[in-house]
C-alpha positions, 0 to 999 in steps of 0.5 A: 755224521756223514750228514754233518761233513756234508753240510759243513763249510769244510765239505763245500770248499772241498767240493768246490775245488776238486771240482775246479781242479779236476782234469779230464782225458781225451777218453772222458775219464776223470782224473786229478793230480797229486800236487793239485790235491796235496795242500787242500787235503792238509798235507802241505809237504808231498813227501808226507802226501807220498805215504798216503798215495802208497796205502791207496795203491796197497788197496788197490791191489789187495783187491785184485784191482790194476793199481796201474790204471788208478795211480801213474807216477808222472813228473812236474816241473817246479819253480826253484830259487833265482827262477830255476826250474826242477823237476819233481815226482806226481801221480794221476790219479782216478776218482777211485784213487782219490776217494782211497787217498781221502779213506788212508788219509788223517782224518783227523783233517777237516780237509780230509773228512770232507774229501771222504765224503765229497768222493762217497757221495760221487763214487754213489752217484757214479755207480747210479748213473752206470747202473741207470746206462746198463738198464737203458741198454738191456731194455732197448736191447730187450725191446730190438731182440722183439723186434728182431723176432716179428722180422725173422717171423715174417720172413719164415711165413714168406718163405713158406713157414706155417704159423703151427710151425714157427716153433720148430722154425725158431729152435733151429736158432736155439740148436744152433747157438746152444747145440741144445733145443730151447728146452734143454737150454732153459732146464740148463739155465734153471728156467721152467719150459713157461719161461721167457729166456731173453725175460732174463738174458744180458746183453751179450746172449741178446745180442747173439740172438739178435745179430741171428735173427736179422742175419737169417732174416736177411739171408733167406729174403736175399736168396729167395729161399723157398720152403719150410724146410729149406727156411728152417735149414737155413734159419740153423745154419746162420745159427751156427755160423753165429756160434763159430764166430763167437768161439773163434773170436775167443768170445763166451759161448751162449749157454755160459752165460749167465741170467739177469734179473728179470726184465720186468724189475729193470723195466718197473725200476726204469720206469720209478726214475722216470716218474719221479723226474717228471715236474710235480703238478700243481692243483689248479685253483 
């Protein structure tokens, strides 16, 4: 049925006019105004529009959602008789809003029928486009985090770090973000001693090891730190700096944080997207 509105004329001059009435804010977002919907959506008198805009904010709130950052009452000056102006009552209104508006409204409207299905389809194509951004994100931060690591490795060979001893080198990071050794934190997080933990890390725990792994790296270059033991006291105090930062600034400590999907499905599903936007060849002739 949703197929059916979708292809229906009532579907694309929905589509074509909240497309040319929606406004954009100075931060991107996108939004419309009542009065600019309430005619379109069949309601030609805004007091009974006004009902509909209120089931849409009762929805909001009883799913624990700010209704304040979706719906603002605002005013607007209207044409009266003999030229007059008044001023009446308006609402912004957000994408998520609306798309509750044309779901309360009657939609025994055509109007309103296709306005649920314009903002279906959008709402989707809206959740794929910032799934598609937070997967771009953590790949790249995934990949810099393994940058990072060589870096911070070499640094520590310089130093005077052995290569049998790069592990005990980067547990110090490990003793020091989590006050655990890397094995208690993956037994913690319900990881196996194999596993890779930023395989499965967001980006706020990549991040953290990220800023630590440069930081350190920057410091025992910087200072000319000489040493095994002096490059793996220093590798645990920039460690620990890095987590008295977080919990000072009020932020979620490291072992908190939860696991993500593993990086390869992200990378694999990433990797789908981009082979099918890529132009279909031709067999030669």
């Amino acid at each position: 049925m949703a197929q059916d509105i979708i292809g229906s004329p009532e579907y694309g001059q929905t589509m074509q006019k909240l497309e040319e009435i929606k406004r954009i804010s100075p931060q991107g977002t996108e939004y419309w105004r009542a009065r600019d919907i309430n005619l379109m959506l069949g309601y030609p008198a805004f007091d009974k529009f006004e009902p509909v805009i209120e089931r849409a904010r009762e929805s909001l709130v009883a799913n624990n959602i700010d209704d304040s950052h979706h719906i603002a009452r605002t005013s607007k000056l209207m044409g009266g008789g003999k030229g007059s102006q008044r001023e009446g009552v308006d609402y912004f209104l957000t994408r998520a809003a609306c798309y509750l508006i044309a779901m309360n409204g009657d939609s025994s409207k055509p109007q309103i029928a296709a306005a649920q299905a314009y903002f279906a389809v959008q709402t989707r194509r809206m959740e794929e486009s910032d799934m598609q951004r937070k997967d771009e994100k953590r790949l790249e931060l995934r990949d810099k985090v393994s940058g990072s690591m060589k870096r911070v490795s070499g640094v520590a060979q310089e130093a005077g770090v052995a290569s049998s001893r790069q592990g005990i080198f980067h547990d110090q990071r490990y003793l020091g973000l989590y006050e655990a050794p890397s094995s208690a934190v993956k037994a913690s997080k319900g990881l196996s001693r194999g596993d890779n933990l930023f395989d499965r890390a967001g980006p706020l725990e990549l991040s953290a090891h990220d800023f630590q792994m440069n930081l350190a790296a920057d410091i025992i270059s910087k200072d000319k730190v000489r040493g095994e033991r002096a490059a793996i006291e220093t590798n645990l105090q920039v460690a620990k700096r890095v987590r008295k930062t977080i919990k000072d600034s009020g932020g979620t400590l490291s072992e908190a944080l939860p696991l993500e999907e593993h990086i390869g499905e992200v990378r694999k599903r990433m990797t789908g997207k981009r082979t099918k936007s890529l132009p279909k060849s031709r067999p030669s002739k």
